[in-house]
LOLO-838529 format. One record per atom (N, C-alpha, C): x, y, z. Coordinates in pm, whole numbers, plus 32768, in hexadecimal, padded with zeros to 4 digits. Example, Ala and Ser with C-alpha at 12.3 -4.5 7.8 and 13.67 -1.06 7.14 Angstrom:
REM LOLO-838529
85277DC7830C84CE7E3E830C85287EB6830C85057F1F82C485577F9682CA850A80038313
***
This chain:
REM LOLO-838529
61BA8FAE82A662398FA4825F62278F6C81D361AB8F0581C561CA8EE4813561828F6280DF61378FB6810461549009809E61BE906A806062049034809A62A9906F802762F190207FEF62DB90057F6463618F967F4C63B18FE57EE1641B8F8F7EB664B58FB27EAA64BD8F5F7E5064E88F717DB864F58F5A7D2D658F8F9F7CF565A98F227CA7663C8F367C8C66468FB37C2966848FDB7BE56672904D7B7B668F8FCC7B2666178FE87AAE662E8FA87A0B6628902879C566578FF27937667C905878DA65D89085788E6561903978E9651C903478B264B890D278F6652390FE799364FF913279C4654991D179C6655A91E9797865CD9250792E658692CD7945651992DA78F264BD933878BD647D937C79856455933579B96414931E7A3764AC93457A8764D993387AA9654693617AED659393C57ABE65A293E07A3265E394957A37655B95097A4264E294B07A25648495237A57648A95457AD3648F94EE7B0A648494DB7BBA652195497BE46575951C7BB165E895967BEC65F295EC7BB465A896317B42657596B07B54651A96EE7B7764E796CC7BC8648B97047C2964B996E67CCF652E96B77CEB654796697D8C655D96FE7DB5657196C57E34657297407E88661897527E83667A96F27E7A66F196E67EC26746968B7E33675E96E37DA76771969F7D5267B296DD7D06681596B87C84685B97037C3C685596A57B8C688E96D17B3F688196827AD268F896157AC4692096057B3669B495AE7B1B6941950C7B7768DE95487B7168A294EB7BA36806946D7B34680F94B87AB5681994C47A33682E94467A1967C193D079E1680A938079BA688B936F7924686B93F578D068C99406787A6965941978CC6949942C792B69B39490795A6A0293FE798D69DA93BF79EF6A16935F7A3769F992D47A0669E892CF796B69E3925E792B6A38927078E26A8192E378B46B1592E8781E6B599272788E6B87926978F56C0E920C78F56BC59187794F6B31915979276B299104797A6B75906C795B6BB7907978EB6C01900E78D96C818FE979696C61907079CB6CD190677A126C88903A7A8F6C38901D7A9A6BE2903B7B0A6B518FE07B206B488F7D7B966AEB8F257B956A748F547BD26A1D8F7E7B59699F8FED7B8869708F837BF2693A90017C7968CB8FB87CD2685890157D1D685990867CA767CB90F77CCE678190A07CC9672790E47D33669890B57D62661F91117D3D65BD90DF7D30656091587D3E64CA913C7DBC649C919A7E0B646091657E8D63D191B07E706377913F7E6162DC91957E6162A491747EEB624B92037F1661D591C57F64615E91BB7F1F6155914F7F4060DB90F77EEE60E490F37E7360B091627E1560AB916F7D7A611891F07D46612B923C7DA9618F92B67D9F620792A47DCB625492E27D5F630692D97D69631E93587DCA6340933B7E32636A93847E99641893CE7E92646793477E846508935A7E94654C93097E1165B6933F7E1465FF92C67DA0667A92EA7E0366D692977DEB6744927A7E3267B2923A7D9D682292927D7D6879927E7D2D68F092337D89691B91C97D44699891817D8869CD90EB7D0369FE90F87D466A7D906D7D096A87900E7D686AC48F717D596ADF8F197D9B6B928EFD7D8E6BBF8ED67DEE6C208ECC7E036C3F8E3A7E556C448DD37E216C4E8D657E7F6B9B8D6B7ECE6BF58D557F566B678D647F946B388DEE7FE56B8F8E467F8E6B6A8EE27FC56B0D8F317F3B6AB58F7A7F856A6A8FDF7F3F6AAA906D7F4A6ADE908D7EF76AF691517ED56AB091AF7EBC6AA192097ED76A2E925B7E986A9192D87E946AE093237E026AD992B67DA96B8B92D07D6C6BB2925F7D646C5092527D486C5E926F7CBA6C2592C37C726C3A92F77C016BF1936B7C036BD8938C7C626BAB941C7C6C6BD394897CB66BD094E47CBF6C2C954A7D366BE995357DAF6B6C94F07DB26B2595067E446A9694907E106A3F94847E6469E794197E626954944A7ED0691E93DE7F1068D594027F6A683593DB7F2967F393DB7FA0673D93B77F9266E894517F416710943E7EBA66CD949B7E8F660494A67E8365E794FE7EAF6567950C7F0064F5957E7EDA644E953F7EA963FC959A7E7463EB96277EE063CF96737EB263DD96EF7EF4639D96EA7F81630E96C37F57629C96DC7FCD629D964A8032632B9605801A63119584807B630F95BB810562E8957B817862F09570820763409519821863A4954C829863E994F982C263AF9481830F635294498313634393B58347633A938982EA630893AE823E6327933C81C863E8933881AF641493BA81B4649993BB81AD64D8932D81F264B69327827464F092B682F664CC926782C26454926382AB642691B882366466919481DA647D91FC8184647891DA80EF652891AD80EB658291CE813E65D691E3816565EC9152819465C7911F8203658D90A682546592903E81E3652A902881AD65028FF0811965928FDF80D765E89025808E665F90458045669E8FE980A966D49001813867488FA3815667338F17818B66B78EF1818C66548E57818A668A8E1A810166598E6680C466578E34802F66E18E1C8016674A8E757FFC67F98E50800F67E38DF3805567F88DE480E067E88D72814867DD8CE6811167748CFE80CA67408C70808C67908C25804467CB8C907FF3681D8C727F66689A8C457FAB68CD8C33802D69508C15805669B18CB1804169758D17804569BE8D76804F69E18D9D80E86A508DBF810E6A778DA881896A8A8E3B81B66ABA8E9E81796AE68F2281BF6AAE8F8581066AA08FD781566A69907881166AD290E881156B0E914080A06B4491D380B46AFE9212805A6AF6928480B26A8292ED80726AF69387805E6B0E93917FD46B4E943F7FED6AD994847FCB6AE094BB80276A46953E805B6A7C95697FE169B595B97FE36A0F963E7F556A0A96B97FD06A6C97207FAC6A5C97867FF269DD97D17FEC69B79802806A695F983A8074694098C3802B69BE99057FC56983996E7F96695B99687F3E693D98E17EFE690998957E8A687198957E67684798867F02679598637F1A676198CF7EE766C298A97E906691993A7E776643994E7F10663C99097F5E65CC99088003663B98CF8066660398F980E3662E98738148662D97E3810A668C97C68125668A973F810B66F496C28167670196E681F2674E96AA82456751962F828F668C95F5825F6673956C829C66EC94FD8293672194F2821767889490823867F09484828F681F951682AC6873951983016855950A839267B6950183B567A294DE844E67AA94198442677D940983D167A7935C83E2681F9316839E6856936E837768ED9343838F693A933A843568EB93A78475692D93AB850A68E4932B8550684F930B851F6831929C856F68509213853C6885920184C268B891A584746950917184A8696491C8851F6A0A91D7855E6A6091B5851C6A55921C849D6AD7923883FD6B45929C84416BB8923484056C2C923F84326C4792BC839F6C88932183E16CA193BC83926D39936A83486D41932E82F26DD29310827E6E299394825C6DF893E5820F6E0E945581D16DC594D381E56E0B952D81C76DD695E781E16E419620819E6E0C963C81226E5F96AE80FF6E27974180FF6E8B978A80E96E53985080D26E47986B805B6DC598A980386DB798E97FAE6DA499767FCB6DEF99CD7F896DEC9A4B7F9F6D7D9AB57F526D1F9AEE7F826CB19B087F6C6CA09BB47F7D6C769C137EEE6C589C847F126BA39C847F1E6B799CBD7F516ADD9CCE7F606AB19D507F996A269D6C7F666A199DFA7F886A3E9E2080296A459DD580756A5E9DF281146B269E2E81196B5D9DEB80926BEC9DCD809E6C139E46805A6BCB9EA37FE76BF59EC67F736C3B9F877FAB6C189F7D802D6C2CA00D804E6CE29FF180806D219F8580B26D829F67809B6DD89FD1802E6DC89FA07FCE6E119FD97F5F6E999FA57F1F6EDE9FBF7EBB6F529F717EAA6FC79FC37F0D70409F5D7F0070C29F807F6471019FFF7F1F7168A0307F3871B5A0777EE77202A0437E7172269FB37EBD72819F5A7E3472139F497DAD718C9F397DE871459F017D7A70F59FB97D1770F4A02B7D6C70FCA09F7D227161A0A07CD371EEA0787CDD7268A0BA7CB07270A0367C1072419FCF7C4772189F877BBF71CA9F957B51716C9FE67B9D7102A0047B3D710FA0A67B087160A0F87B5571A4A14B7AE771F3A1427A60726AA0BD7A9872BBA0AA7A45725AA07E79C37203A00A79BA71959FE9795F716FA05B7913714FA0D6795870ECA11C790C7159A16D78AB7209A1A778E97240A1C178A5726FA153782B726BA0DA7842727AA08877BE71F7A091777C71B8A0B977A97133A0C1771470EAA021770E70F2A009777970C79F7B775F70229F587721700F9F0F77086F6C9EDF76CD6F4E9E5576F66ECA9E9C77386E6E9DF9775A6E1E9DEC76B86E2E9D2376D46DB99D2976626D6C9C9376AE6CF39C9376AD6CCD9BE476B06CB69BCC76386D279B2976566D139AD175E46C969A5175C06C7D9A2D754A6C0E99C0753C6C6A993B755C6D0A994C752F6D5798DA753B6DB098C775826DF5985F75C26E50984C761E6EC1981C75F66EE3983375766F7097EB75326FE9981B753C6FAD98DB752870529919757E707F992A75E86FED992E76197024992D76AA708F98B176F17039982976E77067979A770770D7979876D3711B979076587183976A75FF720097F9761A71E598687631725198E37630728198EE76C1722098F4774B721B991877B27203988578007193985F782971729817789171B697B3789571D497267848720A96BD782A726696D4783772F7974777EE7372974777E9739C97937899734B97BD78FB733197FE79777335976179D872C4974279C372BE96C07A26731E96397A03733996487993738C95D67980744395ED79B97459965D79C374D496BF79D774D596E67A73746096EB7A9D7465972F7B3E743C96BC7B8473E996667B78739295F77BAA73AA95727B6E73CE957C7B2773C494EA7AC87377948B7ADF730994D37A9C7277948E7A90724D94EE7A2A71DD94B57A09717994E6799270F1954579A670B7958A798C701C95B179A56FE4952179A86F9595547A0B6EFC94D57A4B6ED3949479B96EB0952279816E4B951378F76ECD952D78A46E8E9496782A6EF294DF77A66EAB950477586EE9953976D46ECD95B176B06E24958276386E5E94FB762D6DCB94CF75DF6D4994C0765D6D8D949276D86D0F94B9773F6CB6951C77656D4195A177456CF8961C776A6CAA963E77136CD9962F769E6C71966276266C08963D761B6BFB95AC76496B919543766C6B34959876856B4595A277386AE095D477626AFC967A774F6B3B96C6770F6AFA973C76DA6A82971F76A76A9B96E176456A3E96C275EB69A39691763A69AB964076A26941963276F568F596B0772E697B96DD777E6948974577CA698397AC777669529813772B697C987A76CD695998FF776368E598E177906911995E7812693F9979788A695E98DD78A669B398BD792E6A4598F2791B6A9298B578B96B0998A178906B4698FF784C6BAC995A78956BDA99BC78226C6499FF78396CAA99FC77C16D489A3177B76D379AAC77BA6D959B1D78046DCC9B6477FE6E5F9B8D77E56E809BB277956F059BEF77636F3F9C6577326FA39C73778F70069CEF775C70419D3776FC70619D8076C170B89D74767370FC9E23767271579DE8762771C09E637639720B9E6A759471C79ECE752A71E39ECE74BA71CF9E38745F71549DF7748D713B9D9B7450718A9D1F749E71AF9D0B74E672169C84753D71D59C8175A571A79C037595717E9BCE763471D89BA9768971959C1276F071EF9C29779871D39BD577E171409BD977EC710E9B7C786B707F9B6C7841703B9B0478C36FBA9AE178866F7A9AB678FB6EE29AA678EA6E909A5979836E359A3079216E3B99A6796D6DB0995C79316D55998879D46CF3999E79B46C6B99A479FC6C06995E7A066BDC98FA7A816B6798AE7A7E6B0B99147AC06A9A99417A566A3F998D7AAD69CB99367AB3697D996D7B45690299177B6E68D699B17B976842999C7BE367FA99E47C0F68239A597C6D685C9A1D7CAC68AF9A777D2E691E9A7E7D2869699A5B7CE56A079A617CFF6A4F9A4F7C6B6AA39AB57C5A6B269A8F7BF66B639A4B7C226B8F99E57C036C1A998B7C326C9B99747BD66CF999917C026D4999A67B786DA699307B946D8298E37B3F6DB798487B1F6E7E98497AEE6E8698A47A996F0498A97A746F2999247A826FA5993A7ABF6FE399CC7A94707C99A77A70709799EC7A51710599CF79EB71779A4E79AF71DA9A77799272069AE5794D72899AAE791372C29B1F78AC73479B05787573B99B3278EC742E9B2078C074AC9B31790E74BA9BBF7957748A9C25790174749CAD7918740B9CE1795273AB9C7B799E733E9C9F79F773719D387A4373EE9D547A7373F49D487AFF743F9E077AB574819E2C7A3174939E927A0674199EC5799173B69E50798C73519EBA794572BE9EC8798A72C79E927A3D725A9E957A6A71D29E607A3671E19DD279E1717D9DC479A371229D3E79E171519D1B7A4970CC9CE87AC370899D3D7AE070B19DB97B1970949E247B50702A9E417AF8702D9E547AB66FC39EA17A3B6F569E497A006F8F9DD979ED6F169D5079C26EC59D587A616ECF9D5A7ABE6E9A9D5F7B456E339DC47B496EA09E2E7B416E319EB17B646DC69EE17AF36DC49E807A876D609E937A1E6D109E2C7A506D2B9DC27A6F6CDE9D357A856C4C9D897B0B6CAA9DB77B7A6C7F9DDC7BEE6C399E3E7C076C3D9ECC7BAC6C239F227BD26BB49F537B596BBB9F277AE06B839F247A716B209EC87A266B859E2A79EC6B189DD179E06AC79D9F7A436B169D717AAC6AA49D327B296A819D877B856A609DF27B746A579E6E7BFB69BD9E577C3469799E257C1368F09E1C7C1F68DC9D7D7C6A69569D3A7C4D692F9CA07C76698E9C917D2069389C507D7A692B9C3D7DFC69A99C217E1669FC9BCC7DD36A779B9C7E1C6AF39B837D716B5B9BA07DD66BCA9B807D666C1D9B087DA66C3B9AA97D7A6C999A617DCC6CF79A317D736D7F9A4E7DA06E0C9A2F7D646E2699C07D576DD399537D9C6DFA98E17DD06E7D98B97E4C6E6D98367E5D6EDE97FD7F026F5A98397ECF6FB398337F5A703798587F42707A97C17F7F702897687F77705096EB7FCA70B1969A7F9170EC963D7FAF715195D17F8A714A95557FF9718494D87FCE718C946A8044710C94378069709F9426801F7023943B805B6FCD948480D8700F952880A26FD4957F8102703A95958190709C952F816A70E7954081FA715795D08211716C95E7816971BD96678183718196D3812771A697768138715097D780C371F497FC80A3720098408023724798527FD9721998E87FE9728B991F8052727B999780A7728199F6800F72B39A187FF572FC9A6D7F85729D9AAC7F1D72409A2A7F1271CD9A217E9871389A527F1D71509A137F6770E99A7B7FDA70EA9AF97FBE71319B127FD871499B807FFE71369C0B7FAF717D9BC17F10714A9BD17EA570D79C177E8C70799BBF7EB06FE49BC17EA16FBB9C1B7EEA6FE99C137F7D6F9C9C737FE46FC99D167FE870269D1A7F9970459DAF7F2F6FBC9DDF7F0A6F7F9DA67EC86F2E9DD27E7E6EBE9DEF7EC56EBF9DC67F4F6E379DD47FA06DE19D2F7FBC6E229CFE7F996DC19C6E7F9C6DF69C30803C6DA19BF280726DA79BC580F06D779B4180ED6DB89ABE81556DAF9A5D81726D029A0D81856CE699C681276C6C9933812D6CAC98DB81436C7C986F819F6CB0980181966C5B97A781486C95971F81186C6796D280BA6C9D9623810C6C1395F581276C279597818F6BFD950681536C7494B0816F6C4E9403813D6C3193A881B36BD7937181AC6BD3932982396BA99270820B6BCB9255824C6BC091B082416B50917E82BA6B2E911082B86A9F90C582FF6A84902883056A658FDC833C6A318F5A832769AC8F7D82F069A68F31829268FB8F14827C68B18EF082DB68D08E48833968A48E30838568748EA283E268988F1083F3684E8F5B845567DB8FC7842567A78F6883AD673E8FA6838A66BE8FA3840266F28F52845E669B8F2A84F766978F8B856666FA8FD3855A670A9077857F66AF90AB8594665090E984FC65E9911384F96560911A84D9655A909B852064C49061856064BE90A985E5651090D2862964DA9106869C6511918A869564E891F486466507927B8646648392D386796415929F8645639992E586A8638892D98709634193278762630092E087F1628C934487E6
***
């Protein structure tokens, strides 16, 4: 066992840890220390990073919360991000190691939001067998609605054909943008503040932020119809999956079919080659209710149900798994 130990993340360890998650097996760029350092003013860093012996095996992104560890409450998802070619008995270790070490610190309980599995570039499910022996209590599950090549023979509904006619008779035009100012300021903001009353996650100097970080992760798409923006999707792309972070339209979505058409360009055109599209949750209440309507929405288009799972843990039962071999 002591050849694995468990080191806090310093800023000194920056360079060494975004190399390391681009190359993990089970990793995305929101995992980036650019990425999940813009708002660490909000957030009491407590990534770790886990070598055996002289080699960085895992890093583990999270926050502190009192005497709880997150992995990660400023991120859409978290988890034991992991070198490709590990074996699962360093996994159980290295893993082992991580909730000793919390332990120590007076950290009392663990939540982990898995990343979804259509995320991984490999298998990557070890955590989820010691979460079951860790006897983690399941908090949250929400649905993310997901097209993928298994899904794509589906096809769209009739409502979502009859939208995307109307589109093509308005003459509509995709364009991606470098900036997010009309979108945020014309559409999204005056949308969520009016339907939701709340704000985007990201504001608009954040997003640009990390455009600017990530120039190929991060990207606007927008409508237009004689020069007027209709509607728009911001896009977090990673390796395997589009994820479309914002969607958004004007009042007239619904007589100029122009979801419909930002979609079926996104889907069938720009990302046609990439493994998974995901619309994102239809969740509310923390996962306790879906916002049938906006489901449903989605599953027009052919996209079908992932779940996206939060689970909670004592540290203390990092004692669990000492006895997983025989």
């Amino acid at each position: 066992m002591a050849i694995y130990s468990v080191k806090s993340y310093q800023s000194t360890h920056k360079e060494l840890w975004n190399d390391f998650v681009n190359k993990a097996k089970n990793a995305t760029f929101l995992f980036q220390r650019d990425f999940m350092d813009y708002h660490k003013d909000r957030f009491q860093d407590a990534s770790v990073l886990v070598f055996k012996k002289d080699e960085l095996i895992a890093v583990f992104p999270a926050n502190a919360q009192k005497d709880q560890i997150i992995s990660h409450q400023g991120l859409s998802y978290g988890g034991l991000v992991l070198k490709s070619k590990v074996y699962f008995s360093d996994v159980l270790l290295a893993f082992q190691a991580i909730l000793e070490f919390y332990h120590s610190e007076g950290i009392q309980s663990m939540t982990i939001k898995t990343l979804p599995r259509i995320y991984n570039r490999m298998p990557s499910d070890e955590i989820d067998y010691l979460i079951f022996k860790l006897e983690a209590s399941l908090v949250r599950r929400d649905v993310t609605s997901v097209i993928g090549n298994d899904t794509s023979s589906l096809g769209r509904s009739s409502n979502r054909e009859r939208g995307l006619k109307k589109a093509l008779k308005n003459n509509l035009e995709l364009r991606e943008s470098q900036g997010f100012e009309e979108f945020w300021n014309s559409i999204l903001i005056p949308n969520l503040k009016q339907k939701h009353k709340t704000s985007p996650t990201h504001s608009l100097d954040e997003i640009t932020l990390l455009k600017e970080k990530f120039p190929n992760h991060i990207r606007q798409f927008n409508a237009y119809k004689n020069d007027r923006l209709v509607a728009g999707v911001t896009i977090f792309e990673t390796e395997q999956v589009a994820h479309a972070q914002y969607i958004s339209a004007g009042e007239d979505k619904q007589e100029l079919g122009s979801l419909d058409f930002v979609f079926d360009k996104l889907i069938n055109d720009i990302f046609r080659d990439k493994p998974y599209f995901d619309f994102g949750i239809s969740n509310e209440n923390n996962g306790q209710h879906i916002n049938e309507g906006l489901l449903k929405w989605k599953e027009d288009f052919g996209a079908r149900t992932v779940v996206h799972d939060h689970y909670q843990f004592s540290t203390e039962n990092y004692k669990n798994l000492k006895s997983v071999f025989i």
